[in-house]
C-alpha positions as CSV (number, residue, x, y, z in Angstrom):
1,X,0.0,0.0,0.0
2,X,1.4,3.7,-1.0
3,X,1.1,6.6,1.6
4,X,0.7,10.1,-0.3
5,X,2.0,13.2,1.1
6,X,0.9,16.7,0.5
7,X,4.3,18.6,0.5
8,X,3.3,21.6,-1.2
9,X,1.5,24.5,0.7
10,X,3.7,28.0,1.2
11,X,3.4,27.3,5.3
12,X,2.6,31.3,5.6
13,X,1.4,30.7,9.3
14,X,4.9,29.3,10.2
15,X,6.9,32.1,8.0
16,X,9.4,31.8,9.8
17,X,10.6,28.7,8.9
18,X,9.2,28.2,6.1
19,X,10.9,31.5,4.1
20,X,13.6,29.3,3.4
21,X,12.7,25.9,3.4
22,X,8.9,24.2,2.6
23,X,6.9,23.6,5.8
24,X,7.3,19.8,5.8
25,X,11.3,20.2,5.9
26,X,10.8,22.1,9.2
27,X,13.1,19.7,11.8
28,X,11.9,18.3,14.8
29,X,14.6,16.6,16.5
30,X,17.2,17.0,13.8
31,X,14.7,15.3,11.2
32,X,11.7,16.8,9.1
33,X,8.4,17.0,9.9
34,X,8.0,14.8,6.8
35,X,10.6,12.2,8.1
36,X,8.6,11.9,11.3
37,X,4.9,11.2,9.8
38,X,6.6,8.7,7.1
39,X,8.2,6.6,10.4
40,X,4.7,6.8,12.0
41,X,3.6,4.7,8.6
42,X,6.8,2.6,8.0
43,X,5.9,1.5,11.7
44,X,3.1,-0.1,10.5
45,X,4.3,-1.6,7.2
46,X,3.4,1.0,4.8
47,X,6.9,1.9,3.1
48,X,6.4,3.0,-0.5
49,X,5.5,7.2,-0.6
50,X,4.1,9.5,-3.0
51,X,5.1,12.7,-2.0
52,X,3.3,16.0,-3.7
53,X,5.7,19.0,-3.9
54,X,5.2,22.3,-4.6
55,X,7.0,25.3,-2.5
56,X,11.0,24.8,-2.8
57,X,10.2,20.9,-3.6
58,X,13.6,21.1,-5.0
59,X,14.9,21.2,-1.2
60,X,12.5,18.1,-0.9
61,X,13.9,16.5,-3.6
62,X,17.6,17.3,-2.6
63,X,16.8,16.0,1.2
64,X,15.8,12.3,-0.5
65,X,18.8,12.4,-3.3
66,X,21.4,12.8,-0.1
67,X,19.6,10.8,2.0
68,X,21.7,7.5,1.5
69,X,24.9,9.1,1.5
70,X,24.0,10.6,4.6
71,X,23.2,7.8,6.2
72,X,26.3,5.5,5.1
73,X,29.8,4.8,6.5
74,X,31.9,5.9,3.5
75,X,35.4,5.7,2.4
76,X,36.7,8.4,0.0
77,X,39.7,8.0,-2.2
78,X,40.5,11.2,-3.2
79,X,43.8,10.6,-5.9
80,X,41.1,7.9,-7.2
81,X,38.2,9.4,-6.8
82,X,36.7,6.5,-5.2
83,X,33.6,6.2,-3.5
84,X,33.3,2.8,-0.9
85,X,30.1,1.9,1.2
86,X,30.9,-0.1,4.2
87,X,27.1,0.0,5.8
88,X,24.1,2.3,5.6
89,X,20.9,2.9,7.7
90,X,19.0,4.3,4.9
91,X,15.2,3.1,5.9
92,X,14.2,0.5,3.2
93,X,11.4,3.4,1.3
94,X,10.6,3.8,-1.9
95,X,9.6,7.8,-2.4
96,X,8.4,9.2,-5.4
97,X,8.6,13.0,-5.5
98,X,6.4,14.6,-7.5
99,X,5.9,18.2,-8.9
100,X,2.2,19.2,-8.2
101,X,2.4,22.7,-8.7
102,X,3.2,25.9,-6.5
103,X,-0.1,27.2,-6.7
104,X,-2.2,23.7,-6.8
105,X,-4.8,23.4,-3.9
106,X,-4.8,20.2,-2.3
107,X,-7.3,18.0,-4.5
108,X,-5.4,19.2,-7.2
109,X,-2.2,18.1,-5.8
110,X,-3.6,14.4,-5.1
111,X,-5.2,14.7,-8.9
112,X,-1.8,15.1,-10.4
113,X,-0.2,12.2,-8.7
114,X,-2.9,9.3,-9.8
115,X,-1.2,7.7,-11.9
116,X,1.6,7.3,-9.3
117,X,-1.1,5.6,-6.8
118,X,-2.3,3.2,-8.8
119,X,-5.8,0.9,-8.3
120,X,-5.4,-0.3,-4.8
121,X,-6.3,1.6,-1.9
122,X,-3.9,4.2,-0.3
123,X,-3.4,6.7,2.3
124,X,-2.9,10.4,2.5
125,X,-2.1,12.6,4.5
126,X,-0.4,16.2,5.3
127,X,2.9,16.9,5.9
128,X,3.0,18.9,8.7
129,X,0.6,17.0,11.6
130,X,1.9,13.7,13.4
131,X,0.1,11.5,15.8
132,X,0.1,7.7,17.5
133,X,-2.8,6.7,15.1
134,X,-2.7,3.3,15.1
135,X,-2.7,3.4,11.1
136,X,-3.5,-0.5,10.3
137,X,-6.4,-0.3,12.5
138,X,-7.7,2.7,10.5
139,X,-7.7,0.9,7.5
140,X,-9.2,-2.1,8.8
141,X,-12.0,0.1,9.9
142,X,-12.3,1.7,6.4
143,X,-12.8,-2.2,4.7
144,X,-14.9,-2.5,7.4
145,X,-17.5,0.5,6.3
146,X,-17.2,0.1,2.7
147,X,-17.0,3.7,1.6
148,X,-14.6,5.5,-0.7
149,X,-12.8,6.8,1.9
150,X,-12.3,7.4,5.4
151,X,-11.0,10.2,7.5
152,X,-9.1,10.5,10.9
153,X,-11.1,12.1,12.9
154,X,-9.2,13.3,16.1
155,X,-9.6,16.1,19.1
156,X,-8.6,19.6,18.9
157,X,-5.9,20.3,20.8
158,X,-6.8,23.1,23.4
159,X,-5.2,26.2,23.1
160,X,-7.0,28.4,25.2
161,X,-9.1,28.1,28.8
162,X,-12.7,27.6,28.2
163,X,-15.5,28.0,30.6
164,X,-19.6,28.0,30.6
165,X,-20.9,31.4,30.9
166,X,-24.3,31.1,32.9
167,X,-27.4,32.4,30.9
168,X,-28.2,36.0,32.0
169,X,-25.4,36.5,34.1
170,X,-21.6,37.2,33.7
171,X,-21.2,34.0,36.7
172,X,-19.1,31.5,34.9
173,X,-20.2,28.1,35.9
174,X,-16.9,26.3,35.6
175,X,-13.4,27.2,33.8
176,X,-10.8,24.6,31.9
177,X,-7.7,25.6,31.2
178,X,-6.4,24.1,28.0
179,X,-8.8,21.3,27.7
180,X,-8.4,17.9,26.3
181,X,-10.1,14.6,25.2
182,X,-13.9,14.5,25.3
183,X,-14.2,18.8,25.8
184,X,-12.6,19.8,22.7
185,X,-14.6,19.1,19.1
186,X,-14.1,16.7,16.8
187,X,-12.0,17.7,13.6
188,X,-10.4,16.7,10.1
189,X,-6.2,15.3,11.4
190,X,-5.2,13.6,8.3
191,X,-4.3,10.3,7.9
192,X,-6.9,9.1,5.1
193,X,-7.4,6.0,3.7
194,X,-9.4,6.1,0.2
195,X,-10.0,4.0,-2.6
196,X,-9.1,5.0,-6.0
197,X,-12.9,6.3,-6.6
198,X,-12.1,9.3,-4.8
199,X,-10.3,10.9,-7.9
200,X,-13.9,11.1,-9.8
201,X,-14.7,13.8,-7.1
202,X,-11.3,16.4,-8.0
203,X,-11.9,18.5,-11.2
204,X,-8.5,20.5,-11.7
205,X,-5.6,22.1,-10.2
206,X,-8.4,24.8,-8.2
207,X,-9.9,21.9,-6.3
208,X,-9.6,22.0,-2.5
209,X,-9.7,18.7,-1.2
210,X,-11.6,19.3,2.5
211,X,-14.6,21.5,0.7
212,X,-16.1,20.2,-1.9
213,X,-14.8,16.5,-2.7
214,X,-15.3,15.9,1.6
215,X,-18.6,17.2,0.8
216,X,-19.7,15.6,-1.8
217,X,-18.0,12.1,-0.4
218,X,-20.0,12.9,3.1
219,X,-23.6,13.5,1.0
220,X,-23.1,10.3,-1.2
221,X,-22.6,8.5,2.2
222,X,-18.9,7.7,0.8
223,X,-17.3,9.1,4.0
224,X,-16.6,7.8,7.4
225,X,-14.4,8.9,10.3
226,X,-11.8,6.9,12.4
227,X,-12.1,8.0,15.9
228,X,-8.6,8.3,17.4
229,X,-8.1,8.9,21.1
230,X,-4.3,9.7,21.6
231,X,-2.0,11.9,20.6
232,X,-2.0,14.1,17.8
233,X,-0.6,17.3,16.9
234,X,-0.4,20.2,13.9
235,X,2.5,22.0,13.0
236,X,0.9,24.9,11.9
237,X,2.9,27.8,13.6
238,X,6.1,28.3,15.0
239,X,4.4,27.5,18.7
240,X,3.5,23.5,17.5
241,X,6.8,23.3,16.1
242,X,8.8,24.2,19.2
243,X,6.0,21.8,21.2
244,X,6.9,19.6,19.1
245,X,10.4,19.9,19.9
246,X,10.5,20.2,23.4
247,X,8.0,16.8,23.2
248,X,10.9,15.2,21.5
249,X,14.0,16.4,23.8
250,X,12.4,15.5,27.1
251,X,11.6,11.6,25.5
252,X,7.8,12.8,25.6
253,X,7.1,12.3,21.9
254,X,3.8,10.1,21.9
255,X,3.9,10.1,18.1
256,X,7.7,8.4,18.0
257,X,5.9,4.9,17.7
258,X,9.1,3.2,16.2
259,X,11.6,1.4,17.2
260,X,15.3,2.9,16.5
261,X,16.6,-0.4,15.3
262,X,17.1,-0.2,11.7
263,X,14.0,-1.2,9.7
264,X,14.4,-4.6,8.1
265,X,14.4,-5.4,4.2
266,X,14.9,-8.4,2.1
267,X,18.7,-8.2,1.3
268,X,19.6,-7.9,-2.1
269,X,22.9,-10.0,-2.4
270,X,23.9,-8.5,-6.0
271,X,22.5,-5.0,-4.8
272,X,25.1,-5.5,-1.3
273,X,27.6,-6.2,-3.9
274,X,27.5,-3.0,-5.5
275,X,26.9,-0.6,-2.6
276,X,30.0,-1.9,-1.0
277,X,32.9,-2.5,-3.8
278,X,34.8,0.7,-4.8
279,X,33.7,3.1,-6.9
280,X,35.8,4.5,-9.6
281,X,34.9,7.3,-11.7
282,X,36.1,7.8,-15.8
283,X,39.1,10.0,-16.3
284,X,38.0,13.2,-16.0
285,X,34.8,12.9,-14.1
286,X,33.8,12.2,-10.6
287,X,31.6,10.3,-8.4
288,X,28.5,12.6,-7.1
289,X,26.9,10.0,-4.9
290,X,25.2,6.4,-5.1
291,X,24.2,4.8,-8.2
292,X,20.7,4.5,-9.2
293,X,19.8,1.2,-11.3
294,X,17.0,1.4,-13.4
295,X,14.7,-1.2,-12.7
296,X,13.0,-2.8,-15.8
């Protein structure tokens, strides 16, 4: 099953990160946003990615090209110009970056990258909210209801004390300060699961993917929510980032559901072969990073 990712949006409510980098490249930890949320999915076996860029995707795509070199023990020969892998802990991901436009909305973005997803059901979500949403549950629930797709429906995190005003008077009945669970609403967090159908309800690049397709999904009786519980968590300004963060350094990160064990993968003898002998460069060239294989 593919996971898609909408990498896209300008992030103007976090502007100041996102001025020089797109919102989903915003660390946490050291790492991405982006990084984090796929984890949360490879955790539960869901390890190929479709990833819709937009704003500075290019930084997006850079982040992914360097990733295995980054994550490698490597010996440089510098009169040879060799390259040598000893070992790596590149996560075992397949991620497919696509171009979807700087000023696509986000039906449009998911339009553009159908023929990347394929006939099987998928995910989606954004790239800036993470959570402990126990993801294969959520799509056993959405086989379960037999709908086109299914939403995670989670509870807004509070922000601000709340209290009930008594009618008449200016006597407040009781007061909350940030509430949680059952005394804050029920909203949209992400973490779909759909079935290919859904792509009959987004007309063009203008198409905003929580108005009218939700809509129109919700009044066909093609929509159902996944009720989660736990934790979960926008990054929408700089305030949830540096929650976020603090979450993370004091070992308080609910949505870090992964183990930090390297994730396992079906070893490729001939493909072990290659990432570890020498690499030598033609007179007059040099070696940039790894070697992609086409596969046929």
């Amino acid at each position: 099953m593919k996971a898609v990712l909408l990498a896209g949006g300008y992030g103007t409510r976090i502007s100041e990160e996102s001025g020089i980098r797109p919102k989903p490249m915003v660390e946490v930890g050291g790492k991405p946003i982006l990084w984090h949320i796929m984890k949360i999915y490879a955790h539960h076996g869901i390890r190929d990615f479709v990833v819709c860029c937009g704003y500075k995707g290019h930084l997006i795509k850079q982040y992914f090209a360097d990733y295995f070199l980054h994550s490698a023990d490597v010996t440089f020969r510098m009169d040879r110009n060799e390259m040598q892998v000893h070992r790596h802990h590149a996560e075992p991901w397949t991620v497919t970056l696509v171009d979807t436009g700087q000023e696509t909305m986000t039906g449009g973005r998911l339009r553009r990258v159908r023929e990347y997803v394929g006939d099987e059901t998928f995910c989606l979500t954004y790239g800036d909210g993470v959570g402990d949403v126990n993801i294969r549950e959520a799509i056993r629930y959405h086989r379960q209801q037999g709908v086109l797709a299914t939403l995670t429906a989670v509870r807004q995190p509070g922000r601000f004390g709340v209290f009930n005003l008594a009618e008449g008077s200016g006597a407040v009945n009781s007061f909350t300060e940030k509430p949680e669970g059952g005394e804050t609403p029920w909203i949209n967090g992400g973490f779909f699961v759909l079935e290919p159908g859904v792509f009959d309800y987004l007309d063009g690049d203008n198409t905003i993917w929580e108005k009218a397709p939700l809509e129109r999904l919700a009044s066909a009786g093609q929509l159902a929510a996944y009720r989660h519980q736990g934790f979960w968590q926008p990054m929408d300004t700089l305030r949830d980032r540096n929650l976020l963060e603090e979450l993370w350094q004091s070992g308080k990160a609910r949505w870090k559901v992964w183990s930090d064990q390297p994730e396992s993968a079906h070893e490729d003898p001939v493909l072990a072969e290659i990432l570890t002998s020498p690499v030598q460069a033609p007179k007059g060239q040099r070696v940039a990073g790894p070697t992609v294989l086409p596969i046929d």
